[in-house]
N, C-alpha and C positions, 0 to 999 in steps of 0.2 A: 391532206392528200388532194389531187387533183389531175385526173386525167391517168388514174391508178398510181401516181405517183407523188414520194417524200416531195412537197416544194419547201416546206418552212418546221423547222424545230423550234423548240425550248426545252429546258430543264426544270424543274423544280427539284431541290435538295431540302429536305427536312431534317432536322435536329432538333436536341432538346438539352438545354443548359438546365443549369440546377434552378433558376430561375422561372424561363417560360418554353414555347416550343416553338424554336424560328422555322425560316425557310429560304434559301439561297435559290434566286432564280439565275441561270446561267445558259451561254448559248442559243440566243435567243438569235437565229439566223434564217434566212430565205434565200432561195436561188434568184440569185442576181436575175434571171428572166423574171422572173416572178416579183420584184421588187415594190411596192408602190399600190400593193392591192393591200395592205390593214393585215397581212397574215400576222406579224409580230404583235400589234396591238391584241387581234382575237384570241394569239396563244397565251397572251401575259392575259387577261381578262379571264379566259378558261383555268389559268394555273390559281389565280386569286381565288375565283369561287370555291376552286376546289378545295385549294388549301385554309380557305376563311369560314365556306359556308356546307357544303357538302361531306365535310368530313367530320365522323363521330370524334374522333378527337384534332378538333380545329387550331394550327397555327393561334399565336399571338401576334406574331407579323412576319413580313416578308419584306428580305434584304436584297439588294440587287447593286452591283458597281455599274460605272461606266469611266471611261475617262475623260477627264472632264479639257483636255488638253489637247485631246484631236478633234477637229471641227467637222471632223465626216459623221460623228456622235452627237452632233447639236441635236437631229431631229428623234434620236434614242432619246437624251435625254429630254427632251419636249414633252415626248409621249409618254415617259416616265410621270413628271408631273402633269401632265391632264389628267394623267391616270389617279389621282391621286397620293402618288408617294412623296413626301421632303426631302430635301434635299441636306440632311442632316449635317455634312461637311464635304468640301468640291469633290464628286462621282462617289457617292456615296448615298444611298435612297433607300429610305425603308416606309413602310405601310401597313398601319396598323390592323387589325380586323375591326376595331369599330368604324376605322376611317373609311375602309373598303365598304362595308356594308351600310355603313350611312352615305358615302358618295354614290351607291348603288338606290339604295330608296329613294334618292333627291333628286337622279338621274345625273348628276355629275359626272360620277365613273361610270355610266351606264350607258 
């Protein structure tokens, strides 16, 4: 919020496979006025901790697409990887909870 008002979303989606307990970040959007101020990077930073560190029952990781074929998405998927996620096959990123919380102590993702 800013100036009492929505400027920027995200989503975080949780599930749980018979395996471990992911998390689908989606919608990750700003008002074009608002563009260029970090809203998208604080929202994806605030959804990881939460879903890494702050929750009694914490993620194994967190999946997120982009596509990797439109070039208005180069600087999403940039900040994707600063952030720490791989880029596991083209628009396709996921990010572990150890990855997240040790590129957090080391100050990488941080």
């Amino acid at each position: 919020y800013e100036d009492g008002k929505v400027r920027a979303m995200a989503e975080l989606h949780a599930f749980t496979t018979t395996t471990e307990r992911k998390g689908q970040i989606d919608n990750v959007v700003a008002d074009e006025n608002y563009r260029g101020r970090k809203f998208g990077e604080k929202l994806i930073r605030v959804l990881l901790d939460r879903a890494f560190a702050a929750s009694s029952k914490p993620l194994d990781l967190v999946q997120l697409t982009s596509n990797p074929e439109n070039p208005e998405r180069l600087a999403a998927r940039n900040l994707y990887k600063k952030l720490g996620f791989m880029e596991k096959y083209p628009g396709f990123f996921v990010i572990t909870k150890e990855g997240w919380l040790s590129g957090r102590s080391s100050g990488n993702a941080g």
